[in-house]
N, C-alpha and C positions, 0 to 999 in steps of 0.2 A: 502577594495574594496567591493561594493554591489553586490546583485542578479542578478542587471540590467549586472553589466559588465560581468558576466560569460555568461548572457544570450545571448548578443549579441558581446558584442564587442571581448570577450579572450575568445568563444569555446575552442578550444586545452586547456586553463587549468582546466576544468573543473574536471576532478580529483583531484584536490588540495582542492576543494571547501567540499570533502569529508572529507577532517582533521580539517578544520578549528574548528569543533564544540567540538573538545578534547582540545582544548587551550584556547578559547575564554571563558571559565565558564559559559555557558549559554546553555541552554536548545538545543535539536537539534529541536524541533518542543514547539511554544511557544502561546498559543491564553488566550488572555485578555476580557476580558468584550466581546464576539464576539457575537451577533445576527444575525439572519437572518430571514427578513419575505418577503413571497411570496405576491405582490398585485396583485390583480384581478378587474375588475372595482363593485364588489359586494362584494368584501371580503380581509381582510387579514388576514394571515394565518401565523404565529409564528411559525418557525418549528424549531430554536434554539434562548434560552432569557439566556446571560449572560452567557457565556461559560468561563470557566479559566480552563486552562489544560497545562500542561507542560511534553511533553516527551524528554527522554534522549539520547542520541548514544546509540546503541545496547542493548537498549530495547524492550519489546514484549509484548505491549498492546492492552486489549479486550475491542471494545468497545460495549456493551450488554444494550438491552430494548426489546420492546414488536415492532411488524412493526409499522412504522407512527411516532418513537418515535423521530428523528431528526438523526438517525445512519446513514445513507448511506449522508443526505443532510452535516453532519461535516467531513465525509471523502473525500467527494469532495470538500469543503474546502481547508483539509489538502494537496490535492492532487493539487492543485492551479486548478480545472476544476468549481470552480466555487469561487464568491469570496462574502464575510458577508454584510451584511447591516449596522453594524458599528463591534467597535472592532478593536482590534489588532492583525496581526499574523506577525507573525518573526519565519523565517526557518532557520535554522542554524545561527542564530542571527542576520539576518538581516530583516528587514522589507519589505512587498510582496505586499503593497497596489497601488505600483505607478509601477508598472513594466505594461509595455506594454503586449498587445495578442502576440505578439511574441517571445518576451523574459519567458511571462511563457510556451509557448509552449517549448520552449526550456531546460527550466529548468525541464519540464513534462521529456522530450525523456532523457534528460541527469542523470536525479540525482533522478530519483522517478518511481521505479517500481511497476504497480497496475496489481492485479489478480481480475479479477471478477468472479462473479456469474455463469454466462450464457456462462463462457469460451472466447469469443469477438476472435475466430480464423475465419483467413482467410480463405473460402472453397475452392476454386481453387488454395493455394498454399500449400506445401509440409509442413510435421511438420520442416525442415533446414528452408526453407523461411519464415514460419511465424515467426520464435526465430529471423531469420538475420532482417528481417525487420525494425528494430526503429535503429537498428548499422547499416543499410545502410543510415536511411535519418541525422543517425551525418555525413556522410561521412564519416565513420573508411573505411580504407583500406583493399581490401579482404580477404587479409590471416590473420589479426587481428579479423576481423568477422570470419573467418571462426574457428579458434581458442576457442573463448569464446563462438561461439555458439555449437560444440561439446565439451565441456568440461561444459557448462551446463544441456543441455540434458545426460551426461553420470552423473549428480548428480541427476537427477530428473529420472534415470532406464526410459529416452527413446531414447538410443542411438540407440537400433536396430529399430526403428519406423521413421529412418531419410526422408525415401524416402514416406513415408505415407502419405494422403490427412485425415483431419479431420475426414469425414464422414467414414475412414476405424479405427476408435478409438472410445474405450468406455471412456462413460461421465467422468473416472476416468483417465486414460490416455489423452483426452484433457485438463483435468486438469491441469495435468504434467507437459504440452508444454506450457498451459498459463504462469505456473510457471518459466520454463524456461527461457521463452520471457522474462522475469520481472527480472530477475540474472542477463540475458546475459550482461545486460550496467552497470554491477555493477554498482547501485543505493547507495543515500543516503540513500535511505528507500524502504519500501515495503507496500502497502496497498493494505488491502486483505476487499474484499464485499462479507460477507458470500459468502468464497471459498467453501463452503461444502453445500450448498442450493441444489447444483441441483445433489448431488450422492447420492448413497445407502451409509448406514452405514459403511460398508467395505470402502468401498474408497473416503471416508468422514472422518475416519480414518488415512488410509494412508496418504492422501492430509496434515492434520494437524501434523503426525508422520514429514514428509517432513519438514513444517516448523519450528516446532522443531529443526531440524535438522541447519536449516537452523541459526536460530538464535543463535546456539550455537555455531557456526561458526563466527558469529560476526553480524549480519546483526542484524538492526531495523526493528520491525514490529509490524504494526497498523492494527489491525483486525477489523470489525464489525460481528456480530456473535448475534443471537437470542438463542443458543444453549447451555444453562451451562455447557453442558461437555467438549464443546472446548473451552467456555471462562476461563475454569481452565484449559488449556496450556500454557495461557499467565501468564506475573510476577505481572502485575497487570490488574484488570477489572476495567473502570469506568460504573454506569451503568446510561442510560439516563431516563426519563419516560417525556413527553409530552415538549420535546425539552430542558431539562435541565437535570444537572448531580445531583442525587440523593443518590447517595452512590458510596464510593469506595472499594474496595476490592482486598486485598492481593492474589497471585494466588497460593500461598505457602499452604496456610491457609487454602483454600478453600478446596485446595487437601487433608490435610490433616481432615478435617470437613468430605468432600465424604468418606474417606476409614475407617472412627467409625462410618457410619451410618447415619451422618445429613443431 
């Protein structure tokens, strides 16, 4: 059964669609030959040529360049919010090219938790309302919301922050709740857009300690990151430079390189 069916027609099984990629032998997240160019009536613009990349279940990859370099334009890709000018992607082994705007919306709220940059909270609602938010429009049930959203807020240390409006948190605490938000539907994955862009050092830190955390728990995560010291959190780095992949790198390896000095 495809993308399409979980997207629209079998919502309620949409946690099942979370196992299938440990049976199937295929990649949880899969892109072939994928391009992408932006036209403009005076220009085009190449911002990924020929992407091949395969991640796994419960993997934690960095994907690292310079800005401009195609990193945030392949995680929205990844994230189905935007979609290749040729190529292939297949998400938990199925193929994403003919699915409707509605069905990848759905498949966005249901199976694919993203942290941004700039945090992306709601000001006029409470740190509970913005985590409840994406589990009310699945229509989960309120004590089921209510549930998964204090039990992710008590992973991410903002339990006592529940009744709080954004604007009463620091940049590192709305952090948290972004992250929060992004657990609470237990996702097939996680994609993070330089989560650490907009903190101080400290809580650019912790924010990364977090996901850590987070993947050792079992969760998949796709990061973009200009930063090498958080791209050695992840297992592997790919890195881009002017919309293609250029070098890959173990995160193992890395760590080990930083702590003799390289």
């Amino acid at each position: 059964m495809g993308l399409a069916a979980y997207g629209d027609r079998h919502p309620k099984k949409s946690e099942d669609m979370a196992m299938q990629s440990e049976g199937n032998g295929k990649g949880l997240i899969q892109l072939e030959g994928v391009k992408k160019v932006f036209f403009t009536e005076e220009l085009e613009t190449h911002a990924l040529s020929d992407i091949h990349m395969h991640v796994k279940k419960g993997e934690y990859l960095a994907i690292a360049g310079p800005s401009g370099c195609g990193k945030t334009t392949l995680l929205s890709i990844m994230g189905l919010l935007d979609t290749p000018t040729s190529g292939n992607y297949l998400l938990d082994g199925e193929p994403v090219a003919d699915l409707t705007a509605s069905q990848r919306a759905r498949i966005r709220n249901q199976h694919i938790g993203f942290i941004f940059q700039a945090f992306n909270l709601i000001g006029d609602l409470t740190v509970y309302e913005n985590v409840e938010l994406p589990l009310t429009y699945r229509g989960m049930p309120g004590s089921e919301r209510k549930r998964r959203v204090e039990e992710a807020l008590e992973k991410v240390g903002m339990a006592h922050r529940i009744k709080h409006y954004p604007s009463q948190l620091s940049g590192g605490q709305q952090q948290r709740v972004a992250v929060a938000r992004a657990i609470a539907g237990e996702p097939l994955m996680l994609l993070a857009d330089e989560p650490t862009g907009n903190l101080d050092s400290k809580n650019g830190g912790q924010v990364m300690d977090l996901l850590r955390d987070l993947h050792q728990e079992g969760a998949t995560i796709c990061m973009v990151t200009h930063d090498p010291r958080y791209a050695h959190f992840a297992e592997r780095t790919i890195n881009l430079f002017d919309g293609q992949v250029v070098s890959e790198e173990n995160g193992e390896k890395l760590r080990e390189l930083e702590e003799i000095g390289f």
